[in-house]
N, C-alpha and C positions, 0 to 999 in steps of 0.2 A: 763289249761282252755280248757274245750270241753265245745264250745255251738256253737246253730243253730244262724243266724241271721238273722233277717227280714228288707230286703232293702224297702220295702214297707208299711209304718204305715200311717190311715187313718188322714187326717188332718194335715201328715207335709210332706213338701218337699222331694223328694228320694235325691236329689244330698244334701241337708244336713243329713238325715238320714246317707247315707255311708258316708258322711265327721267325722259325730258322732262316728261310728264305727269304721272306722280307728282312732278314739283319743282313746278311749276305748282299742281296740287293744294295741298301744302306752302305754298307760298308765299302761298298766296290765305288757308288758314287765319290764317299767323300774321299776315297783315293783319288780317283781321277780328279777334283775339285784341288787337291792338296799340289796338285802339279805346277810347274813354274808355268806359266804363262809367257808365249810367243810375244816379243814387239806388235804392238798397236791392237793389241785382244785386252778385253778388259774382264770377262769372265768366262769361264767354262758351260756352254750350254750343252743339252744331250737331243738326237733324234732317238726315240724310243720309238717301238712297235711290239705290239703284244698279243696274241693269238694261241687259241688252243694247237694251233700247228704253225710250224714256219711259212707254210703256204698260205695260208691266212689271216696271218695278222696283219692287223692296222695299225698304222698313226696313232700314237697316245701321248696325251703330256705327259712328262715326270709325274707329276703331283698327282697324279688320278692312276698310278700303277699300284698301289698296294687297294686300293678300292678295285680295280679292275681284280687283283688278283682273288680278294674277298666274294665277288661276286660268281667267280667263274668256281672255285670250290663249294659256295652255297649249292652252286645248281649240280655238283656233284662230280665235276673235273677231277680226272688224275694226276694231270701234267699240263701245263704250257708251256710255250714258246717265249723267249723275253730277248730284244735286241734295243742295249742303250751302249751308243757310241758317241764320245764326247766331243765336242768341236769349238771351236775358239767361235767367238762371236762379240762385238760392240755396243752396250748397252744406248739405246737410243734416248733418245728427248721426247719427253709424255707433251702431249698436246697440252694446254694451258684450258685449267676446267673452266665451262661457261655457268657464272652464279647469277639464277634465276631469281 
């Protein structure tokens, strides 16, 4: 998914508008998540990048895009940029924690 999104539509509420967008958001994930899975992938991971324009956004985790998007309408945003594109990836092996 690359698209722009507009926090401000004439005749509806903004704090419902990004409420909408964040389900939209949500939604699109757990589509993509719902996919079959390629040989030797074992989950769906996403490159996000978020930016009040396509030209400037950065690198974001998943998990910090609807805070991202909470902060940039706090300061008074009309629209951003939102690029999550999903990709196969192999869940790795956590280092063995050291008990002090």
């Amino acid at each position: 998914m690359k698209k722009t999104f507009k926090l401000i539509i004439e005749g509806q509420n903004r704090d419902r508008v990004i409420e909408a967008t964040k389900h939209e958001i949500r939604q699109y994930v757990k589509r993509e998540r719902r996919k079959e899975l390629p040989d030797g992938i074992d989950y769906w991971d996403f490159d996000c990048k978020f930016g009040a324009l396509e030209s400037t956004a950065q690198p974001v985790h998943l998990s910090k895009i609807t805070e991202s998007i909470d902060t940039l309408a706090s300061e008074g945003g009309d629209f951003f940029y939102l690029e999550l594109l999903a990709k196969g990836a192999i869940r790795q092996a956590r280092a063995p924690a050291e008990n002090n």
